[in-house]
The first five atom37 places (N, CA, C, CB, O) and aatype in JSON, in Angstrom:
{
  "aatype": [20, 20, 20, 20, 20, 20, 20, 20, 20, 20, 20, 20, 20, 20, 20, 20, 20, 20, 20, 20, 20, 20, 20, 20, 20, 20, 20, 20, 20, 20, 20, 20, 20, 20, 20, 20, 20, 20, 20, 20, 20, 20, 20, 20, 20, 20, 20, 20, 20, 20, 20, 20, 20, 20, 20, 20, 20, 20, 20, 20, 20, 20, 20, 20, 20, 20, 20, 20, 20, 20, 20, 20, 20, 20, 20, 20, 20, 20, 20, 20, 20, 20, 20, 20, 20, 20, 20, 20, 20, 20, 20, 20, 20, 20, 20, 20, 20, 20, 20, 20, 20, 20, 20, 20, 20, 20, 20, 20, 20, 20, 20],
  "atom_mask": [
    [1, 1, 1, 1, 1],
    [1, 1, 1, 1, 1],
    [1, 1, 1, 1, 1],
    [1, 1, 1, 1, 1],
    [1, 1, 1, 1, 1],
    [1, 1, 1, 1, 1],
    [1, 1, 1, 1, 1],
    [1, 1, 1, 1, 1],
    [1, 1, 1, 1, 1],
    [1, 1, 1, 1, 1],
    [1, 1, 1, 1, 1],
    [1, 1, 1, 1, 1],
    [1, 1, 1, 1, 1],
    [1, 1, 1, 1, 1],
    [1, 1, 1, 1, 1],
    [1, 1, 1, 1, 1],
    [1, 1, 1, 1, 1],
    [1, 1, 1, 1, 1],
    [1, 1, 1, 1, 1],
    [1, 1, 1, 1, 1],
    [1, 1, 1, 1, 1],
    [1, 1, 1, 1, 1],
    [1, 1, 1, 1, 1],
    [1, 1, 1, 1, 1],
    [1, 1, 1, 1, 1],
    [1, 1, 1, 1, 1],
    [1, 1, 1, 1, 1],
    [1, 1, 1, 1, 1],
    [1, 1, 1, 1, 1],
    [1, 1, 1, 1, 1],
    [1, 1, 1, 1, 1],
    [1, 1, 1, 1, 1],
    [1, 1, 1, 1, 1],
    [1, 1, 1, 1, 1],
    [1, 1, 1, 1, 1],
    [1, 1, 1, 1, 1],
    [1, 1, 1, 1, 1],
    [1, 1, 1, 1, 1],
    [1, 1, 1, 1, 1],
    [1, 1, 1, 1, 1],
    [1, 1, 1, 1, 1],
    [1, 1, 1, 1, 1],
    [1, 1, 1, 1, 1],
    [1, 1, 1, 1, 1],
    [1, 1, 1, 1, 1],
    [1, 1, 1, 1, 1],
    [1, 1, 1, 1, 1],
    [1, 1, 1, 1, 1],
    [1, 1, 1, 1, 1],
    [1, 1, 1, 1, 1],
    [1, 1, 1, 1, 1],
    [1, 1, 1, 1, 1],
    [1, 1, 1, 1, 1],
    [1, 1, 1, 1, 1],
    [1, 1, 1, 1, 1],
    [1, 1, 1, 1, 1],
    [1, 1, 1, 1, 1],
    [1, 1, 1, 1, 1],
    [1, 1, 1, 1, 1],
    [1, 1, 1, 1, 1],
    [1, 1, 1, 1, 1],
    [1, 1, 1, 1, 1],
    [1, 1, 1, 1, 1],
    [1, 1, 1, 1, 1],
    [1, 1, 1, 1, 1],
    [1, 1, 1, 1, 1],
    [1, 1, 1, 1, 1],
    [1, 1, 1, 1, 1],
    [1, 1, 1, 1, 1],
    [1, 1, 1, 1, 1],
    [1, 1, 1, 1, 1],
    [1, 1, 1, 1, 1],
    [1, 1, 1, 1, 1],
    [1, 1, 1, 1, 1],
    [1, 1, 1, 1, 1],
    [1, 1, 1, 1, 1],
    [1, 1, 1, 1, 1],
    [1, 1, 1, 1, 1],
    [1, 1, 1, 1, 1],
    [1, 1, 1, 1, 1],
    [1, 1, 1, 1, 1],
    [1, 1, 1, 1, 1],
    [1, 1, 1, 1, 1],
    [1, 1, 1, 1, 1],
    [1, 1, 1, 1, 1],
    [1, 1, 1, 1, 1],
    [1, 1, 1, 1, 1],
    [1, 1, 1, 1, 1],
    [1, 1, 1, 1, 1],
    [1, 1, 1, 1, 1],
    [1, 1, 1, 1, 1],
    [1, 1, 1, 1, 1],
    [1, 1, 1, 1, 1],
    [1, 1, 1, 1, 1],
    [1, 1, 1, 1, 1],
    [1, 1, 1, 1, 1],
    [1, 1, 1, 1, 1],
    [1, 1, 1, 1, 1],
    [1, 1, 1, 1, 1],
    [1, 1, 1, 1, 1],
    [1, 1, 1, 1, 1],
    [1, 1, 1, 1, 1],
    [1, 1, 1, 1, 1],
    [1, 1, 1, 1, 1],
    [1, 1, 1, 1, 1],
    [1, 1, 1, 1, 1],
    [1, 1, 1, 1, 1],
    [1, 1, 1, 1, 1],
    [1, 1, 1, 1, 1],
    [1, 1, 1, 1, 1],
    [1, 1, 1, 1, 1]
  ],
  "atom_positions": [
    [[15.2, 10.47, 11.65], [15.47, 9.4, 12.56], [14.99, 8.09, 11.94], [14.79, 9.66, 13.93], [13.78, 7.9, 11.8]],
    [[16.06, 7.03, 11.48], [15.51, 6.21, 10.98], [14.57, 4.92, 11.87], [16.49, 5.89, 10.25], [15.03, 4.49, 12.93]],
    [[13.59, 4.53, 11.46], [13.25, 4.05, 12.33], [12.83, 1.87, 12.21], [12.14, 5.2, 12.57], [12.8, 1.17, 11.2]],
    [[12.67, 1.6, 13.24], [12.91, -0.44, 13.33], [12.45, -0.67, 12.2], [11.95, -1.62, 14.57], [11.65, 0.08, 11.65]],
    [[13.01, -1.98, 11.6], [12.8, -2.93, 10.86], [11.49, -3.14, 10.82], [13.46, -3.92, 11.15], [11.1, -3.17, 11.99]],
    [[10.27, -3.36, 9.78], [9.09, -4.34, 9.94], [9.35, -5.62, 9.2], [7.75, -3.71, 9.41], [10.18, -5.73, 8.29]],
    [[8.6, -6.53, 9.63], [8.81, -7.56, 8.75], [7.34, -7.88, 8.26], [9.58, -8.79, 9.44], [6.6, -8.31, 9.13]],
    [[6.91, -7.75, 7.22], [5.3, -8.03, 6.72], [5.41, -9.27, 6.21], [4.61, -7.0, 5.54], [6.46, -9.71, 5.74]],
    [[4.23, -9.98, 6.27], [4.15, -11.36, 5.33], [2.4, -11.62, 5.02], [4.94, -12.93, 6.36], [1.52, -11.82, 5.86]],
    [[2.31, -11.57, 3.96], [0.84, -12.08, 3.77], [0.56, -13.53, 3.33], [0.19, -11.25, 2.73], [0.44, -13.94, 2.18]],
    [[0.49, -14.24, 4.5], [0.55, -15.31, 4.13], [-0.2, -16.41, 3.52], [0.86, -15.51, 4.75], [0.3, -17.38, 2.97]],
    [[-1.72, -16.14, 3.7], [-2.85, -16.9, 3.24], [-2.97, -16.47, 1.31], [-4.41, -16.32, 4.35], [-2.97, -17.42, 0.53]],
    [[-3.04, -15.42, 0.9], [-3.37, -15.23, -0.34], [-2.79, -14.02, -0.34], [-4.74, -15.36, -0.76], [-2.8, -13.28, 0.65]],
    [[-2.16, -13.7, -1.66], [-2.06, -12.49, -2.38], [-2.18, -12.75, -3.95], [-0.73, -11.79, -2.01], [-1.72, -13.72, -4.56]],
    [[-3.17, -11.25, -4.7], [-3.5, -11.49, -5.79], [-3.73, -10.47, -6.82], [-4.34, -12.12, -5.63], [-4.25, -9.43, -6.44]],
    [[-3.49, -10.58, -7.84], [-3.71, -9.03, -8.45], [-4.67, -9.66, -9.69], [-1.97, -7.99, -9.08], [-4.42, -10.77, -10.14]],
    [[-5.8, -8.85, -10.19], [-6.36, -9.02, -11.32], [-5.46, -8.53, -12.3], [-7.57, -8.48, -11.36], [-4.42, -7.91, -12.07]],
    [[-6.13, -9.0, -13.91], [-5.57, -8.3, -14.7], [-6.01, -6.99, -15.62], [-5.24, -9.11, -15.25], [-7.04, -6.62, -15.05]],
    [[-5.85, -6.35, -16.41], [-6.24, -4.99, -16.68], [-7.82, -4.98, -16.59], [-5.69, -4.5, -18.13], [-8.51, -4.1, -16.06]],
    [[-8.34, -6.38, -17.36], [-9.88, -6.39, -17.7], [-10.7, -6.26, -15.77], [-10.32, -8.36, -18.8], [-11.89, -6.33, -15.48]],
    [[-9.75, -6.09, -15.02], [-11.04, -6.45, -14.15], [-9.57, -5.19, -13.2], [-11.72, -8.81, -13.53], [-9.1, -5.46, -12.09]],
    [[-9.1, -3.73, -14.16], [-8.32, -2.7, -13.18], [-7.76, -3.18, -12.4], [-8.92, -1.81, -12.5], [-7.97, -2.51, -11.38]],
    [[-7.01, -4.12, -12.14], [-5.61, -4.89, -11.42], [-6.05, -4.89, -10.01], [-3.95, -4.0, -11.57], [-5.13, -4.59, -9.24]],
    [[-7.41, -5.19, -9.33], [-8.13, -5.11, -8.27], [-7.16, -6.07, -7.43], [-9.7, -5.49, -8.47], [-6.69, -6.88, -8.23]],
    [[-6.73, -6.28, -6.29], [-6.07, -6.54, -5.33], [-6.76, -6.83, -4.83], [-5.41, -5.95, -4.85], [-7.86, -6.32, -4.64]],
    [[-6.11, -8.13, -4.3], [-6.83, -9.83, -3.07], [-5.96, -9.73, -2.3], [-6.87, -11.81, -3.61], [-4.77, -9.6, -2.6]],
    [[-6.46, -9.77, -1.09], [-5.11, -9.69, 0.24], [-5.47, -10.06, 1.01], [-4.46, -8.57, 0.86], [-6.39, -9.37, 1.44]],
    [[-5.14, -11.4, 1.89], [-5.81, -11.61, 2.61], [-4.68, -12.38, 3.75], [-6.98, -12.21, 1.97], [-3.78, -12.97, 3.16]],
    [[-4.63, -12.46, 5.16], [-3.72, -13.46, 6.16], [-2.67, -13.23, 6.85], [-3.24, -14.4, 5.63], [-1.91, -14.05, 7.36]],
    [[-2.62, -11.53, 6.88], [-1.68, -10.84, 7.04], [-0.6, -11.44, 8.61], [-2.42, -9.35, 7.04], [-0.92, -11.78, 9.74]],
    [[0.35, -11.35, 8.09], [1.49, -11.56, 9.3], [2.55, -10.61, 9.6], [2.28, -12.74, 9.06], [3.57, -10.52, 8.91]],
    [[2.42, -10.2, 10.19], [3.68, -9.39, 10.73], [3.87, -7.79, 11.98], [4.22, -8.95, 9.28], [2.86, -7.65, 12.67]],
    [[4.46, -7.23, 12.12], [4.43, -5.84, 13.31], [3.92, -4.92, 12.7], [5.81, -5.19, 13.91], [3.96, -3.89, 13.36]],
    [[3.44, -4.82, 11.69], [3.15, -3.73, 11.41], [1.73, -2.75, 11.72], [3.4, -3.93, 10.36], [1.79, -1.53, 11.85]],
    [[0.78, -3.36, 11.78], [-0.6, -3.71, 11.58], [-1.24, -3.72, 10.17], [-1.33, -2.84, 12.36], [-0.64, -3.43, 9.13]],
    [[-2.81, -4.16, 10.27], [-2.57, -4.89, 9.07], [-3.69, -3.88, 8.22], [-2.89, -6.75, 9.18], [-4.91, -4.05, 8.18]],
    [[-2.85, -2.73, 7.5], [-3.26, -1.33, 6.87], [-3.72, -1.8, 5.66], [-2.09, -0.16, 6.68], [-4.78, -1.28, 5.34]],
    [[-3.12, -2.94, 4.58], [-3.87, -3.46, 3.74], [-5.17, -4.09, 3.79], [-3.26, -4.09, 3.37], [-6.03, -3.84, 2.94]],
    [[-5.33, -4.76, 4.58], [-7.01, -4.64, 4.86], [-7.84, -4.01, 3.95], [-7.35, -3.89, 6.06], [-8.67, -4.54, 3.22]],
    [[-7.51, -2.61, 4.06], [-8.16, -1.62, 3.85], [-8.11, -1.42, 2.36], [-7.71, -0.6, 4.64], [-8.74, -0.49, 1.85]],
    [[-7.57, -2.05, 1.8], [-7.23, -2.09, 0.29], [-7.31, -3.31, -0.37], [-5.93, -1.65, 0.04], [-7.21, -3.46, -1.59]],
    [[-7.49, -4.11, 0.39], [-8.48, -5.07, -0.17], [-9.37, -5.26, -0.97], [-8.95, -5.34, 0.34], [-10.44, -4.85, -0.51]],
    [[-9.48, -5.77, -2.13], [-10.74, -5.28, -2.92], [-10.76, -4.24, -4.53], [-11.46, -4.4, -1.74], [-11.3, -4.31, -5.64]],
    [[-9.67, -3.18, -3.7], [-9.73, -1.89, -4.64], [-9.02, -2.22, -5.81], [-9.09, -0.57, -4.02], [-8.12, -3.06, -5.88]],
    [[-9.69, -1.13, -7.23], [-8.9, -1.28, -7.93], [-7.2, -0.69, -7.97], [-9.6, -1.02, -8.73], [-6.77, -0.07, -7.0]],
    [[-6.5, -0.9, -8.95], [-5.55, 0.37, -8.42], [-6.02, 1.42, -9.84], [-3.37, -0.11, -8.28], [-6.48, 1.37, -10.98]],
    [[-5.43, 2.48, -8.65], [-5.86, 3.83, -9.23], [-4.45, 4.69, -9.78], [-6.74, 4.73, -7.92], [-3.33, 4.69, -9.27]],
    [[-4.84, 5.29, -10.77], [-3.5, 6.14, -11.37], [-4.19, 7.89, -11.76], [-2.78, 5.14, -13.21], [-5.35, 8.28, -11.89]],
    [[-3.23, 8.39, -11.82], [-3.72, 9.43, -12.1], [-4.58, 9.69, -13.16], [-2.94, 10.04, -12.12], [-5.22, 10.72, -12.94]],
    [[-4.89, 9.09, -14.38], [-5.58, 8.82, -15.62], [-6.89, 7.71, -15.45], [-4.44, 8.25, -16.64], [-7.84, 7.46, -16.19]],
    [[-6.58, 7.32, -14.43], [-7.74, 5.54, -13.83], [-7.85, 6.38, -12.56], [-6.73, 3.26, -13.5], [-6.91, 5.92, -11.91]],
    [[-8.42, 7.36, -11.78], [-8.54, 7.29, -10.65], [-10.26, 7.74, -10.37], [-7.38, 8.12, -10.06], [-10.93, 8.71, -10.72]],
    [[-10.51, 6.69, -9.68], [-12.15, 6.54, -9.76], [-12.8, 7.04, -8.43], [-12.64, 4.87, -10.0], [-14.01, 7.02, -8.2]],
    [[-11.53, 7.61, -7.32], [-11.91, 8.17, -6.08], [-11.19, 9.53, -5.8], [-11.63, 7.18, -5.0], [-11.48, 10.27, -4.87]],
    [[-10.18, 9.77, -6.76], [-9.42, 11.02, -6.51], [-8.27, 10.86, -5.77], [-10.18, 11.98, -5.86], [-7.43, 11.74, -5.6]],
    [[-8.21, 9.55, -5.24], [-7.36, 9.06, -4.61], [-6.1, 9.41, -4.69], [-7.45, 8.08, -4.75], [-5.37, 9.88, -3.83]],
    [[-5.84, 9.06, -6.21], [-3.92, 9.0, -6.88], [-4.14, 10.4, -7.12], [-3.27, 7.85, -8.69], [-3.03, 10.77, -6.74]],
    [[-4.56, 11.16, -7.36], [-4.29, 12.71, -7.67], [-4.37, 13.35, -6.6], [-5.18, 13.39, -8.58], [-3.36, 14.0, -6.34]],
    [[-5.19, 13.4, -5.89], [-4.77, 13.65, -4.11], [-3.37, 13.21, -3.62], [-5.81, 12.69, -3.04], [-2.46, 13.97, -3.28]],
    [[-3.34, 11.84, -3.66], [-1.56, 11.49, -3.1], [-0.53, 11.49, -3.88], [-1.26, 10.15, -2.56], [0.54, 10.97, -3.58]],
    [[-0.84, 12.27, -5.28], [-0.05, 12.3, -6.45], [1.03, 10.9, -6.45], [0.77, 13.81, -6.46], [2.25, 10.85, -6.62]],
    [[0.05, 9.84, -6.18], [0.79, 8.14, -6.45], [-0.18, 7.26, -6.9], [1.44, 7.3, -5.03], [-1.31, 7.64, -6.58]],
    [[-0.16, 6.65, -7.28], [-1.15, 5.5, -8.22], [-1.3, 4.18, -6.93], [-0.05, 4.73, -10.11], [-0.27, 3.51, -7.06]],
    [[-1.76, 3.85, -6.3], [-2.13, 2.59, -5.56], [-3.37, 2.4, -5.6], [-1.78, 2.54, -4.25], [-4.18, 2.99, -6.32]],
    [[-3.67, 1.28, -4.55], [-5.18, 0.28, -4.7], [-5.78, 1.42, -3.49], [-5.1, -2.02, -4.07], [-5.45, 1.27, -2.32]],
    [[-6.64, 2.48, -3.89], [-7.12, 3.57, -2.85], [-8.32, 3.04, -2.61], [-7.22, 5.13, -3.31], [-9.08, 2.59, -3.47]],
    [[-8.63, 3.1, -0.86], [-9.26, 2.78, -0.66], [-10.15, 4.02, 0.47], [-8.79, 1.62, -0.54], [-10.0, 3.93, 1.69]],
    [[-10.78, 4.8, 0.04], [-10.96, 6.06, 0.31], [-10.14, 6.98, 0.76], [-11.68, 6.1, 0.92], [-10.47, 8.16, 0.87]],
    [[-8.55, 6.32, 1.19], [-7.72, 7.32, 1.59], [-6.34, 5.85, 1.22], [-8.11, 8.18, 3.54], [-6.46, 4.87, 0.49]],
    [[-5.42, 6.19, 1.88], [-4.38, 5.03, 1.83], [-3.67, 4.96, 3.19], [-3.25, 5.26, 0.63], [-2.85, 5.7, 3.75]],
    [[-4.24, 3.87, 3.51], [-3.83, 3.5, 4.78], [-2.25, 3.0, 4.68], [-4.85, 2.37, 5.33], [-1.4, 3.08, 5.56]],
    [[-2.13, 2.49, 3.41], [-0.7, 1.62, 3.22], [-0.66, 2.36, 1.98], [-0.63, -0.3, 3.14], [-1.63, 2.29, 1.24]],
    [[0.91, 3.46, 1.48], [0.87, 4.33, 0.16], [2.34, 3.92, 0.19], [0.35, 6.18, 0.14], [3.16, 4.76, 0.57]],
    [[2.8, 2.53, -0.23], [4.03, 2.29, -1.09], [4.91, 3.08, -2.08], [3.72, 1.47, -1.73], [6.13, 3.13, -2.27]],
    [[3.45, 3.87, -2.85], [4.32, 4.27, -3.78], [3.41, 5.79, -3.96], [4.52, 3.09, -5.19], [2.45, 6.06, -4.68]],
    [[4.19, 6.64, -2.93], [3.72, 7.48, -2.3], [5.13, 8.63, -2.84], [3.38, 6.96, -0.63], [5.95, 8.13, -3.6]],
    [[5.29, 9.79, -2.51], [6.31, 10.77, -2.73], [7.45, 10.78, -1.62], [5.64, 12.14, -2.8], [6.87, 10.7, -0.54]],
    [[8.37, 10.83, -1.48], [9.58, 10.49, -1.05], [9.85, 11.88, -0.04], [10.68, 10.2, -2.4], [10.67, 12.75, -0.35]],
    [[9.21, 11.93, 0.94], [10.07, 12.96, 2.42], [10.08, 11.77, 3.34], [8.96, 14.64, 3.37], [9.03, 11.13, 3.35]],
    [[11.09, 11.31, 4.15], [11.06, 10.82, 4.92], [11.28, 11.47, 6.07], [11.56, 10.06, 4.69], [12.01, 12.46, 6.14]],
    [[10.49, 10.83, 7.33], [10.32, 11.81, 8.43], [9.14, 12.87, 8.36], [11.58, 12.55, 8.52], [8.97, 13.49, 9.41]],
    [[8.47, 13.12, 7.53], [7.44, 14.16, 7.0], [6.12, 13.84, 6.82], [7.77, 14.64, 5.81], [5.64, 13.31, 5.81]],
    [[5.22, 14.35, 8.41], [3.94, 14.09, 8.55], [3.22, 14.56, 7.0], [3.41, 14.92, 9.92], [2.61, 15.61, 6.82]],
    [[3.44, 13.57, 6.02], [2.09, 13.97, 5.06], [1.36, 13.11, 4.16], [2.39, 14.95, 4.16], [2.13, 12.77, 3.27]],
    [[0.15, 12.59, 3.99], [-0.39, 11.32, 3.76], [-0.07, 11.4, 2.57], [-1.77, 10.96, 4.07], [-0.66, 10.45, 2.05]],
    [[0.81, 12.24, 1.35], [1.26, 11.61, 0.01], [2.6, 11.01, 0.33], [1.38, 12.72, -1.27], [3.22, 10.26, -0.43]],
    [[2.92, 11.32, 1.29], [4.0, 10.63, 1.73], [4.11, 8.58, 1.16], [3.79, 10.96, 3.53], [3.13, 7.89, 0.9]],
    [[5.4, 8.18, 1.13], [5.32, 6.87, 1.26], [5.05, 6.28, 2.53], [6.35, 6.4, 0.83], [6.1, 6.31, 3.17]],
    [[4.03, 5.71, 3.26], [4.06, 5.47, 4.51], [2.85, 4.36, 4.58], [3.93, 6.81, 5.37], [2.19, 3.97, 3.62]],
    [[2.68, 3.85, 6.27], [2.11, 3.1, 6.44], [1.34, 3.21, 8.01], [2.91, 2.16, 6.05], [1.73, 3.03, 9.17]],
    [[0.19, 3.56, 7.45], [-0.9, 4.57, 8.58], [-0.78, 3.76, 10.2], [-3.07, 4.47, 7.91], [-0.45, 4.38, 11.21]],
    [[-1.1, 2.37, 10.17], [-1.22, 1.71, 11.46], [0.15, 1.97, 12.11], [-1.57, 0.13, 11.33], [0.22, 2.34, 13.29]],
    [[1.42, 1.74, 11.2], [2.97, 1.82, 11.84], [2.99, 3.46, 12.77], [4.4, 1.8, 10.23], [2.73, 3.9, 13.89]],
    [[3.36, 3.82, 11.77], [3.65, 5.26, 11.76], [2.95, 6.43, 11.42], [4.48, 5.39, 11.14], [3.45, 7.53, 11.69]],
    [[1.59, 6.32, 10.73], [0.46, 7.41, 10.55], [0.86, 7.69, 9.16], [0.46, 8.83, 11.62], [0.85, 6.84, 8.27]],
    [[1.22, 8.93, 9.02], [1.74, 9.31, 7.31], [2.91, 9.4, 7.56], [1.26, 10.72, 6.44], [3.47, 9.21, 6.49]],
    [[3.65, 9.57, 8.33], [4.79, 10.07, 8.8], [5.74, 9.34, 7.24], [5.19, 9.44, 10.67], [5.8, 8.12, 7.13]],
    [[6.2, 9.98, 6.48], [7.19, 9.44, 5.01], [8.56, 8.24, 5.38], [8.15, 11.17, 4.24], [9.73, 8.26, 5.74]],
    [[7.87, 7.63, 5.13], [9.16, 6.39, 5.49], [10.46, 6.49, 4.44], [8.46, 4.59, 5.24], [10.25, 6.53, 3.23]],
    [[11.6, 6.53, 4.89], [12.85, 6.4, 3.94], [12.9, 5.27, 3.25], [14.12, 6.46, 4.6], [13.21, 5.57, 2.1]],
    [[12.71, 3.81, 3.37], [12.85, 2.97, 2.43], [11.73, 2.16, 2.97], [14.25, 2.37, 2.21], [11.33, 2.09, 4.13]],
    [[11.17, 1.31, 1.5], [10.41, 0.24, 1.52], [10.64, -0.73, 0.67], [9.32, 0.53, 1.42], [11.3, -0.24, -0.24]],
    [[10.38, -2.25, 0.41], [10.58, -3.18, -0.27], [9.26, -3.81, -0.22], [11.67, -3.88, 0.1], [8.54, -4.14, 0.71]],
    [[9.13, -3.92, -1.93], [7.88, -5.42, -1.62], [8.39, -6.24, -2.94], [5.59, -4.96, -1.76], [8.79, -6.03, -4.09]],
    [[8.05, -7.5, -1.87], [8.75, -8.72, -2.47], [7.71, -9.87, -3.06], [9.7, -9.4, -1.3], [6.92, -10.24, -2.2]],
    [[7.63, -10.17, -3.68], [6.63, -11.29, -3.87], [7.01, -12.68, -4.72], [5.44, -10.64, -4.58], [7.8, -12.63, -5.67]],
    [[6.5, -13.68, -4.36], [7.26, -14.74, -4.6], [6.02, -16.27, -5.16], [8.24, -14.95, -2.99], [5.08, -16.59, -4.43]],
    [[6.25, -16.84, -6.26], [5.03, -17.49, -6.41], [5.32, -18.38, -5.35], [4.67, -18.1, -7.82], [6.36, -18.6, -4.74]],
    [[3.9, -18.98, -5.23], [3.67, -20.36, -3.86], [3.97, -21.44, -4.32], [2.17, -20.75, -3.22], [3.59, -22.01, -5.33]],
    [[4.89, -21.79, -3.3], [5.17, -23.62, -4.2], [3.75, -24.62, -4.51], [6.28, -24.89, -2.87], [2.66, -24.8, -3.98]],
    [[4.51, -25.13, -5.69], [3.5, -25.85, -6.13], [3.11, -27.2, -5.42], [3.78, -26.05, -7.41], [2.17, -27.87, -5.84]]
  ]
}
């Protein structure tokens, strides 16, 4: 059952380090229906199966910014409709429940 549109926007800051400092993620001003599951990943580095410093990405067999679990798993394994936190999903929306499609867009800030 596919389910509504979200529309996310982070509007105050978004930021990624670079390798020297594990591509740690700044997030901050969140806008939109979804609730705001990045929060929670705020901070973290991202983790891969080879870099994973919590067990995180080998648990959800996906590489993201884990933040003792993944509240928000973008890039998560593909059942949609399918209660399971390796799922792609987004905990506040829908719990784990595997979402069929996602997009993230990012755009530099005018100068």
């Amino acid at each position: 059952m596919p389910k509504e549109s979200v529309d996310l926007q982070f509007t105050k800051s978004f930021r990624i380090d670079d390798e020297s400092r594990n591509y740690t993620i700044h997030i901050k001003g969140y806008g939109g229906n979804a609730g705001d599951g990045m929060k929670f990943h705020d901070g973290q580095r991202f983790a891969t199966i080879d870099r994973d410093h919590l067990r995180g990405a080998t648990v959800l067999q996906g590489a993201w910014w884990i933040y003792e679990w993944a509240y928000v798993h973008l890039n998560g394994i593909y059942i949609p409709g399918i209660d399971d936190p390796r799922s792609i999903h987004w905990y506040l929306w829908h719990k784990n429940e595997g979402l069929a499609h996602v997009e993230m867009k990012i755009r530099p800030r005018p100068s």
